[in-house]
N, C-alpha and C positions, 0 to 999 in steps of 0.2 A: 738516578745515579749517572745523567749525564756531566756533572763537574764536582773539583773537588769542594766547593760550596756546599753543594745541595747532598752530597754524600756527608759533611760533616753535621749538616742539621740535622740529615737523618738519624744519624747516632745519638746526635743529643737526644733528637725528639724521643726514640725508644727508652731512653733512661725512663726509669720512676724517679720519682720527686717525692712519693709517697714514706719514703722509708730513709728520708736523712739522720743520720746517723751523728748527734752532735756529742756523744757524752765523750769524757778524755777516756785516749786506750794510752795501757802499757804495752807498749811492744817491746819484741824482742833486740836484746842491746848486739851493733849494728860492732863489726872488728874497725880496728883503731882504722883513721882516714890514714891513707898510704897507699901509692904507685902500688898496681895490680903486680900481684904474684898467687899461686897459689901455696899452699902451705906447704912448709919442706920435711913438716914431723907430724906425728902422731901419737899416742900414746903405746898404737902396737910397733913402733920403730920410724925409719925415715924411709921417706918417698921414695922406691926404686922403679926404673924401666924394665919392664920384662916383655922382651922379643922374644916371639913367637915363630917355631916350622907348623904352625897349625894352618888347616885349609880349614877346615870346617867349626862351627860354633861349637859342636858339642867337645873337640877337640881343647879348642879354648877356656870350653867352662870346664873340663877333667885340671886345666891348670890353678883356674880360680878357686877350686875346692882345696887344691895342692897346699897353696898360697894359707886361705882357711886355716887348713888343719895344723899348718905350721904355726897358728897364734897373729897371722898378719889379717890384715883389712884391705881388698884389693876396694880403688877409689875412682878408676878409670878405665874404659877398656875400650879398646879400636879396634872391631871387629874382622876377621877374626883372628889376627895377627902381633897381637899384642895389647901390654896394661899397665897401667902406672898400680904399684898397691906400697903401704905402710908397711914392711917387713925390719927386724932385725936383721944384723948383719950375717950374723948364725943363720938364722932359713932364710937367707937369700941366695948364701952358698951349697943349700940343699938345695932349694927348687935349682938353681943354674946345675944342677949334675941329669936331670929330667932331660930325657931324649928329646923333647918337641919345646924345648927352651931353648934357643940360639947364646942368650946371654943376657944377665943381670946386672945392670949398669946405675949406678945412684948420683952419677957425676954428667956430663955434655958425653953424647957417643957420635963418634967416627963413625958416617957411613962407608965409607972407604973401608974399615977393619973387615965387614962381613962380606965385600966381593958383591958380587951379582944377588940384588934383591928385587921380591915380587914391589909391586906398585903400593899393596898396602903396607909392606915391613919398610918401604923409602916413606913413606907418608907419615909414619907412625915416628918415626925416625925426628921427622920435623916438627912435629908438636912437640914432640918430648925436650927438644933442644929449644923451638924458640918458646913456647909456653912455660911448660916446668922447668926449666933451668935460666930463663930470661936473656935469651941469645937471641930472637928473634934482629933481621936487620929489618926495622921497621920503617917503613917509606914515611916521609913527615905527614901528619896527619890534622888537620886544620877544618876552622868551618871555612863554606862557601865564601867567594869575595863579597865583601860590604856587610857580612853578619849574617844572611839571609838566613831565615824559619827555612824550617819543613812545613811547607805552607801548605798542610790538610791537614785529619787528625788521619796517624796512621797506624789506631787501634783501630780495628772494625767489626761493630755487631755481624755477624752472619744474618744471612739474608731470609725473612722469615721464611720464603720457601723452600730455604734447606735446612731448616730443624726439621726434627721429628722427636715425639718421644716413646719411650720403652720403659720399663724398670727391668733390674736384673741385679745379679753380682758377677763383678768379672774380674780382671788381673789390675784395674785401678783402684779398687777397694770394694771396699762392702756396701754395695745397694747402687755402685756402676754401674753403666752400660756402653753396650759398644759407640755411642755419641762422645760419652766421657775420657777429656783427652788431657788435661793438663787444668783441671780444678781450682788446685789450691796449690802452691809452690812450700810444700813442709819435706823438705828434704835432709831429714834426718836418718832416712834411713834406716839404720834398724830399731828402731821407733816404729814402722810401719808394716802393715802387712805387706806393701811392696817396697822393693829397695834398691829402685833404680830408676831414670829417667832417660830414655831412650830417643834418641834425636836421630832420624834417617836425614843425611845431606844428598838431595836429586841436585845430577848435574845433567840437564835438559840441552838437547844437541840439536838445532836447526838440521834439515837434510836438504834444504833447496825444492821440496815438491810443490810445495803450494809458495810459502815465501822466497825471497831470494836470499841464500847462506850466505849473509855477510858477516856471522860474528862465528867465531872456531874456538873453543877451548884449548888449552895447553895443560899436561900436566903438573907444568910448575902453578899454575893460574891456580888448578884446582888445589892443588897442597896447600898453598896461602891459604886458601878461602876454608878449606876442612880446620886447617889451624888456628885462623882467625873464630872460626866459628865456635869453635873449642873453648877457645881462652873468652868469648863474650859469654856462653854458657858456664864458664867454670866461675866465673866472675860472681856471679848470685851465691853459688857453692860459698865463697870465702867469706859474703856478708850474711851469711846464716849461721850463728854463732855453733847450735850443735851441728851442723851436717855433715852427713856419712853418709849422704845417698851416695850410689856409684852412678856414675854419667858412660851410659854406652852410647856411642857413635858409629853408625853401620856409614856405611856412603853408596850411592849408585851413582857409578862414574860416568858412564854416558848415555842418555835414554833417546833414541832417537826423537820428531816431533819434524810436522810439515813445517809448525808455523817459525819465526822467527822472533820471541815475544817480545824482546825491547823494540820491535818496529812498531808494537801495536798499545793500547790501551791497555792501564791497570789490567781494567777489569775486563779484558778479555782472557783474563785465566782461565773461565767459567769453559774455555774451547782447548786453548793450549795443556793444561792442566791435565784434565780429562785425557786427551790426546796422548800423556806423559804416561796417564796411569792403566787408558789400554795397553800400549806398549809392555806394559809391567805385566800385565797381567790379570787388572785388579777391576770387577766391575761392581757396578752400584746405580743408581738411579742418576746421579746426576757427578756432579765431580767431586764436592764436599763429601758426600757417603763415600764413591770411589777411594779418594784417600785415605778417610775413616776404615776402612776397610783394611788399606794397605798398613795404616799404621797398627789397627789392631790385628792381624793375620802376617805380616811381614818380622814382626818379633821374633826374633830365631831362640832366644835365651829362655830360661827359666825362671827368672825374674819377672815377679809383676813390677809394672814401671807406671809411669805418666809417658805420654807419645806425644811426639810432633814431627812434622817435615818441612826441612829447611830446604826450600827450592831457590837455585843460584840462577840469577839471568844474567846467560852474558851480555855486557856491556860494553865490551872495552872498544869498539870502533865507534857505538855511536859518539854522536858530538855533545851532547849534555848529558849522556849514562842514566838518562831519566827513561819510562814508559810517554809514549808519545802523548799523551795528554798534563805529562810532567811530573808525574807518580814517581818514585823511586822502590823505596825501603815499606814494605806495611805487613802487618799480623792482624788475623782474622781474632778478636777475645775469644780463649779461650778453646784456639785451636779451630780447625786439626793441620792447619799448616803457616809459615810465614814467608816470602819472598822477600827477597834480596837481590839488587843487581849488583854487578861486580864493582864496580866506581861507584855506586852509592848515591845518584845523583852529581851536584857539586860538592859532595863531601870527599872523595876521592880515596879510594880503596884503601889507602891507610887505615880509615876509619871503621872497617869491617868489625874489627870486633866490640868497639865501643857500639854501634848502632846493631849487634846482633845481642846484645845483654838489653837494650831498649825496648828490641822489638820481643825479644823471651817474656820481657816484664808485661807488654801484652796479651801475650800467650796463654799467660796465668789472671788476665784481666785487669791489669793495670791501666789508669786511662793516661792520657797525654795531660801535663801540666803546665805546656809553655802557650802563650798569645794567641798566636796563630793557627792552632790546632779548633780554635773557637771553644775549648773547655770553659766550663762555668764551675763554681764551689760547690754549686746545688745536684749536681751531677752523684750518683754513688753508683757503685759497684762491687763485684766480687762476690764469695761463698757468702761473706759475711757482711754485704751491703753497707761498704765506707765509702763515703764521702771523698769528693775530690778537693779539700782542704787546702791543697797548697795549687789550685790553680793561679796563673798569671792572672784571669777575667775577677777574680776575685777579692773580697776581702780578709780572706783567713790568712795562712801564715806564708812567706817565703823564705824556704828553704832550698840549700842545692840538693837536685836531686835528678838521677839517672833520668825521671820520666818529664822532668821540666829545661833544666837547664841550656842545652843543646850547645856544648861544647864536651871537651874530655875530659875538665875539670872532677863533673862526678863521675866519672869514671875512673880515673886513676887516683881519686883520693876515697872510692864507694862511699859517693852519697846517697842513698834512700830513704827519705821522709817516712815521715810515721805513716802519714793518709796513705802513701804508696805499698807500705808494709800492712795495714790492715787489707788491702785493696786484694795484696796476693795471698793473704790468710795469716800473715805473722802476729797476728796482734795475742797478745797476752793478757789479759786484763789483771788478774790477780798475781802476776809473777812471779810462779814459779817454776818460767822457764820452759811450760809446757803448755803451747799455743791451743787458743780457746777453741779452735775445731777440734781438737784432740783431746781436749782437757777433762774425759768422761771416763767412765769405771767404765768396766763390762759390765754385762745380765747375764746372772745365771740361774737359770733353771733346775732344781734337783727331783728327777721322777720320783715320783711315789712308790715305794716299795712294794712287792707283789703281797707279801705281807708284813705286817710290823708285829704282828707276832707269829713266830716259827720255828722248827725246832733248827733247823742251820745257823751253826754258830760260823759258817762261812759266808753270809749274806754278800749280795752284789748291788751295788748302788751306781746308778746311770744317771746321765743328765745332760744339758749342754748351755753353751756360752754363748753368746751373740754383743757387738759393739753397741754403746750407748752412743745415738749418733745424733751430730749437730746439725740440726736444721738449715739446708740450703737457702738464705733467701736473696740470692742473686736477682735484681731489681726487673732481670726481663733479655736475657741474654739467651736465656731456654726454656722451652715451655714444657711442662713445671721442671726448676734445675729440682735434680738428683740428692737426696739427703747420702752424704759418704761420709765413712770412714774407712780410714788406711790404717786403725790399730790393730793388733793381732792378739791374740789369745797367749801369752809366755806359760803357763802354769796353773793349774789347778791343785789347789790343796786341803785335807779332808781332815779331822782329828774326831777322838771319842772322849768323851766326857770332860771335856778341857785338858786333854793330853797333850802332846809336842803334836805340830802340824807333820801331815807328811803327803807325798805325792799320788796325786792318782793318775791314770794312763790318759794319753790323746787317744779314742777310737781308732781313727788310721794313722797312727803310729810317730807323729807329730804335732809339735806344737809349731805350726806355720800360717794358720790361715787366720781370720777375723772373726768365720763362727767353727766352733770345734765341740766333737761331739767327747764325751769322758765317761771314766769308770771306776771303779775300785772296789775290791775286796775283802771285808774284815775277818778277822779271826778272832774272836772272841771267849770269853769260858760260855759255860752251859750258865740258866736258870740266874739271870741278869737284865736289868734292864738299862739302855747306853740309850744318852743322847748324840746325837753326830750331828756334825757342823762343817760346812762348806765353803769354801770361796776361793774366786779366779783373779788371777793378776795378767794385764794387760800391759802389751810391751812399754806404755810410758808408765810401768811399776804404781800405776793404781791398783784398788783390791776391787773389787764388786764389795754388796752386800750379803753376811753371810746368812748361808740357807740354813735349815736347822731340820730334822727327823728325829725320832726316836723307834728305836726297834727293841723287841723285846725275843728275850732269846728262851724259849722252855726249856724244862729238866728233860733229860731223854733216861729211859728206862727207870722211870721214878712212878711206876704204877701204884693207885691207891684209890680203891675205888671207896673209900671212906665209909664205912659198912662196918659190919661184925670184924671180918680178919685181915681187912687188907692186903687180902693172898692173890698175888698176880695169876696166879691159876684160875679164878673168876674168870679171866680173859680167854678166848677161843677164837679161834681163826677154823674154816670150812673151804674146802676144796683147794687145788694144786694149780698153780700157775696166776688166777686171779683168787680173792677171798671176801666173806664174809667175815664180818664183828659182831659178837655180841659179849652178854656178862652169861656166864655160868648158870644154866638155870636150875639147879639143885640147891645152889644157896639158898639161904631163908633170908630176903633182902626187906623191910619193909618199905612203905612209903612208895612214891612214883617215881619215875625216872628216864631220860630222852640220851641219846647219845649221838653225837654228830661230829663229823670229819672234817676238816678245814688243813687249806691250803694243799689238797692235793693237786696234783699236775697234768695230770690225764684227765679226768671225769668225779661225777660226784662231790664237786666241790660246795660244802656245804650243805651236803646230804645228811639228814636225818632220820634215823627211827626211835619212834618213841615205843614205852614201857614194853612190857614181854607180848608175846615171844617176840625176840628183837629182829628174827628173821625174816617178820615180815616188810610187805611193800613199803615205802620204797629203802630199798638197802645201798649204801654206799660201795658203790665198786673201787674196790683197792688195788694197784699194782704193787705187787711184791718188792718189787726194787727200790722204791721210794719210803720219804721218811713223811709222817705227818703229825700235824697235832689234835690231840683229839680229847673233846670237850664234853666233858659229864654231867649232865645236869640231873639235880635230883634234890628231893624233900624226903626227908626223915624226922619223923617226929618233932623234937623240939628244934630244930633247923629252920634257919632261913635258907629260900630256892638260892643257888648260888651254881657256878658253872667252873666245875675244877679243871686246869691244862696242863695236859700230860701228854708225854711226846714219848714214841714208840716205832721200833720195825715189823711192819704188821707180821712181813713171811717169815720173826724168828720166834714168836708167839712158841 
């Protein structure tokens, strides 16, 4: 990894070659080419600014629920200070009467109107104006003179001796782990078991100890760059036809650090970095885990998300705004963080937000498709191991596209190639809209009844749910990648004998996670046999397969011990508190006969005694408070042996 040559072989060389990927995908259809906005409606109302008197997150998310309950979809949120969400104009003028609301604005807001504001309600202020309302005054934004590449590639495999692996489930989805930082780019949102994508912006501060403090940040420097960051992240948001992920944005605004990083090497992060995330607070074996750490332990929300950290290096004095070996702008595939200097290189800070939607596309594994990056067509990538198709080195297709081109063209008209869209998980094959990582029922499992035949005609039926999930076969980026799923459990539902379907319970009292445990109740008549039938639906409204049982429900107080008189007086119970059973032995019964207890709950289950006297060894112990059923077996004369069920309370005998 001494130059950018021999770093970009390296990435090639880790590719597999083994798993090209040639057959045609559907992917997901891409919003009309047009000048970056993000969208100004929604189907729960139009986009408003909701300024925040909150200090704390938990403060924040009591207004996000606010938002919620009023029918609105919050889309955006700056921690902890404010949110963009989809509201009607009716609860926007509810939430705006909330004490820890400043004010509800759907139009360009004055910061002038609110007086003296903290750093993050001025900051919040400026996304909202030049992002969603399209006021930004944007400095001209251009390539380098004479045309010039980003002459390395500046996706970068992780270095193998900072993987590790684990399995797990955590707040990425189902069969995560705390490595798993930004997967697959399906940002649907509620579609998933997580519903948010969390982007921490580090603003790293030279102190002069060890290097010499020639670069200062400015609060306005850092506002741009939060905003810019914003609008390159919200940019993928708009070319994802369903998405409803929310995009939270935390910032840490000044982290001390000896070193001075735009004086030094790319790749001397592996010191500064680390150095940024002592500071923080955050440790781990080396600086990649560090971060990983930070991103998954620094999440203040309740939201599972996808993580990344967007570290700014100032730039702005040196003389080519590159890292001194000439490095600029690079993302590690696939996380857990990407770097940015503030000028960009010779692209010059205009360009911050088009090269921050470049480098996200990394993030989620996209590889570079222009010349100079040394890409080949044979190259593949991602969850779902596509093909670098529209490389320049190649002979497949040229199209414009965010990870090729290297001008703003696809950026303000969003272009994103198919190869680019399968690369981050969008590919569809069969379209319908619901991308082939996701495109699975649930499993469900329904327990086995304790018995299926019983005298409760209240029976209780348990089970649980788990993701049908797509196999990871990312070419070599992680050793072994992670099989996930981000679907969730929405609904379980149960019916009897082909009746209307109806709901059973979430175990802990929701339906929110990807595996979830259920339950349900029946009420049934007496002396019936019911087939029952199951099945789970999963937030992209697939069903599982359904399960199927049958229970069988006895007559209770339907004594007949099929004999001379059929006189439930036959029957006798012995001693107070626990009991004996036996038959009457005064009757003149002929033939043999066994008598045995089933489904008690205490003891003796499946105890029997055969013919008279019935009280001897071994005798079923019976608790008087319990119901059971109880099975007579017996041979009379012209009889076949056969085994009658009859359900009874022993203690009212």
């Amino acid at each position: 990894m001494q130059n950018r040559g021999s770093r970009a072989a390296r990435a090639r060389e880790s590719l597999s070659l083994a798993r090209l990927i040639v057959s045609l995908l559907i992917v997901l259809a891409a919003s009309p080419a047009a000048a970056f906005l993000p969208p100004r409606s929604a189907p729960e109302g139009e986009r408003a600014f909701v300024l925040l008197s909150t200090a704390t997150v938990e403060e924040c998310e009591s207004v996000w629920r606010a938002v919620e309950a009023e029918g609105g979809r919050v889309a955006s949120v700056l921690l902890p200070s404010s949110m963009t969400a989809f509201l009607s104009r009716e609860a926007a003028a509810r939430i705006a009467t909330r004490q820890d609301v400043i004010g509800v604005s759907f139009g360009p807001v004055d910061r002038a109107r609110y007086g003296e504001l903290t750093r993050e309600q001025s900051v919040a202020i400026r996304v909202w104006n030049d992002i969603y309302m399209g006021l930004a005054n944007h400095p001209v934004a251009h390539e380098p003179e004479g045309g010039a590449r980003r002459d390395y590639a500046c996706g970068i495999p992780v270095p193998e001796e900072y993987r590790r692996s684990a399995d797990g489930i955590g707040k990425k989805g189902y069969g995560a782990n705390d490595e798993d930082m930004s997967e697959y780019m399906i940002l649907d949102g509620l579609g998933s078991q997580h519903g948010a994508y969390h982007v921490y912006i580090v603003f790293p501060e030279s102190n002069g100890v060890l290097d010499p403090n020639t670069e200062n940040w400015t609060l306005s420097m850092k506002e741009f760059r939060v905003a810019e960051c914003t609008e390159g992240i919200e940019w993928w948001f708009a070319r994802y036809a369903p998405a409803r992920m929310i995009l939270i944005t935390s910032v840490e605004w000044t982290v001390p650090t000896p070193w001075e990083p735009i004086t030094r090497p790319h790749n001397f992060d592996v010191t500064w970095v680390d150095d940024v995330m002592d500071s923080l607070g955050y440790a781990g074996e080396n600086h990649f885990d560090k971060v990983r750490n930070f991103n998954n332990n620094r999440s203040p929300t309740s939201a599972d998300a996808w993580l990344n950290t967007v570290f700014f290096v100032n730039s702005n004095v040196d003389a080519d705004g590159c890292f001194s070996d000439g490095w600029f702008d690079y993302s590690y595939l696939g996380g857990p963080y990407l770097v940015m200097t503030s000028d960009n290189g010779g692209w010059t800070y205009g360009n911050t937000d088009y090269l921050t939607a470049h480098e996200t596309g990394h993030t989620f594994y996209a590889l570079d498709e222009y010349a100079s990056s040394g890409c080949t067509d044979t190259e593949t990538t991602g969850y779902l191991n596509v093909a670098n198709g529209n490389c320049e080195n190649g002979g497949g297709t040229s199209e414009l596209c965010i990870m090729r081109n290297n001008n703003r063209v696809e950026f303000t008209e969003g272009h994103v190639c198919p190869f680019t869209r399968g690369q981050i998980g969008w590919r569809d094959t069969d379209g319908d809209s619901i991308p082939d990582i996701v495109d699975h029922p649930p499993l469900l499992t329904l327990d086995e009844p304790e018995d299926t035949m019983t005298c409760d005609p209240t029976p209780i039926f348990t089970g649980s749910v788990i993701p049908e999930v797509e196999p990871n076969v990312n070419p070599g980026w992680w050793c072994p990648g992670h099989d996930i799923s981000v679907n969730s459990v929405s609904s379980v539902e149960y019916r009897v004998d082909g009746g209307a379907w109806q709901n059973a319970s979430p175990s802990d009292g929701n339906w929110d996670e990807a595996d979830e445990g259920f339950g349900f109740a029946l009420a049934l008549a007496p002396a019936g046999r019911y087939g029952i039938e199951v099945r789970a639906r999963n937030s992209r409204g697939l069903y599982s397969a359904i399960a199927t049982d049958t229970i069988s429900i006895l007559p209770y107080w339907d004594w007949n011990d099929d004999f001379e008189d059929a006189d439930i007086s036959d029957w006798t119970r012995t001693q107070s508190g626990s009991a004996s059973i036996g038959l009457d032995g005064t009757q003149a019964h002929g033939g043999s006969w066994s008598l045995r207890i089933i489904g008690s709950q205490t003891a003796g289950h499946g105890a029997t005694a055969t013919s008279r006297p019935l009280f001897a060894e071994p005798m079923p112990f019976l608790d008087l408070e319990q119901r059971y059923a109880i099975q007579f077996w017996f041979r009379y004369g012209s009889f076949n042996e056969a085994w009658l069920l009859r359900c009874g309370h022993v203690g009212l005998f």
